[in-house]
Each structure stands twice: as structure tokens, then as C-alpha cells.
N, C-alpha and C positions, 0 to 999 in steps of 0.2 A: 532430584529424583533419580532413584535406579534402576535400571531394566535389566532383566536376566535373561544373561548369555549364554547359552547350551554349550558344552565343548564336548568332540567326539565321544570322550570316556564316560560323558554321561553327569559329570561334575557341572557346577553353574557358577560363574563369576559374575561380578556385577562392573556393567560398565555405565560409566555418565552418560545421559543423555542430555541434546542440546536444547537449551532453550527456545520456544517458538518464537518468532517477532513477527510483528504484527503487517510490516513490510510485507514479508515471503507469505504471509496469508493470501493479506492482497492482490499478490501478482498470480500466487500457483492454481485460486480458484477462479481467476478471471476467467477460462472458457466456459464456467458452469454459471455463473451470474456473473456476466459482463456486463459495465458501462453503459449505459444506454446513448442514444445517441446527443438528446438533448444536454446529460453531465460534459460529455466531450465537447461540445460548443460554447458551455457554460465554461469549463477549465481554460479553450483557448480565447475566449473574451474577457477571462479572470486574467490570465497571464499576460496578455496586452493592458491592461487594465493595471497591475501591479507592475509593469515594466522588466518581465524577467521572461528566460525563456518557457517557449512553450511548452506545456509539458501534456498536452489532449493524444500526442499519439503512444503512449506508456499504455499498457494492459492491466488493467485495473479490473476491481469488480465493484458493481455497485457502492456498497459499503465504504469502497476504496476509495474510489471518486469521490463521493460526499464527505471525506476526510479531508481528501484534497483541496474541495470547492471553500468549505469552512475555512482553511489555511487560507486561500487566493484572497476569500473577498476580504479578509482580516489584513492580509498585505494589500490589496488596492486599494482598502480605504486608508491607510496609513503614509502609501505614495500620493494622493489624493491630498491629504493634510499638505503630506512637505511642499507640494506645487504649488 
């Protein structure tokens, strides 16, 4: 996709713009829907849980977390097996 660039004389270039990821979503609107507190308890009982570090103090947003949590318990039940 291209975006158009004004240059002083008035002429428009077109430059790339960057693709969004779905990552930088989730962290840049964390202060507007953030984590609640129970996702954060749930990610660091998931992370103990799946034996990896903890990841409950990252800045997430709701949406973000529940991505997360999906991941964790899909890795805890798999450390789970191997034990």
C-alpha cells in the first residue's frame, strides 16, 4: 500500500508504508484497554504452569492477554504430557 507524500513544490511521491503487526497493536493500545487484573494472574500461573519465564508483567491489552493465555495453556498442557 502507498501513502502520499506532499513535497514543498507541491508535487506528491509515493512512499511504502509499513506493515502493522499484530504485536505493536497489542502493546501501543494497552493503556486504553488493558489487561485486566485476573488475565495477569492467569498468564503468571500459565507461565509457571508451562515452565517458562514469566511473562504477567508485559503491557498488553485485553485482546493481547487472551492471545497470550491461549498460547500458555496450549504450552502447559504439553509440559504436562512430557512430565
Amino acid at each position: 500500500m502507498q501513502v502520499k507524500d506532499g513535497l514543498k513544490d507541491g508535487t506528491l511521491r509515493a512512499r511504502p508504508r509499513c506493515p502493522a503487526t499484530p504485536g505493536a497493536a497489542m502493546t501501543l493500545n494497552a493503556h486504553k484497554d488493558p489487561m485486566t487484573d485476573e488475565q495477569r494472574q492467569l498468564i503468571q500461573r500459565l507461565c509457571r504452569e508451562a515452565d517458562i519465564p514469566d511473562k504477567s508483567g508485559e503491557l498488553l491489552t485485553r485482546l493481547g492477554a487472551q492471545t497470550i493465555i491461549e498460547d500458555l495453556r496450549r504450552k502447559a498442557a504439553e509440559h504436562r504430557q512430557k512430565s
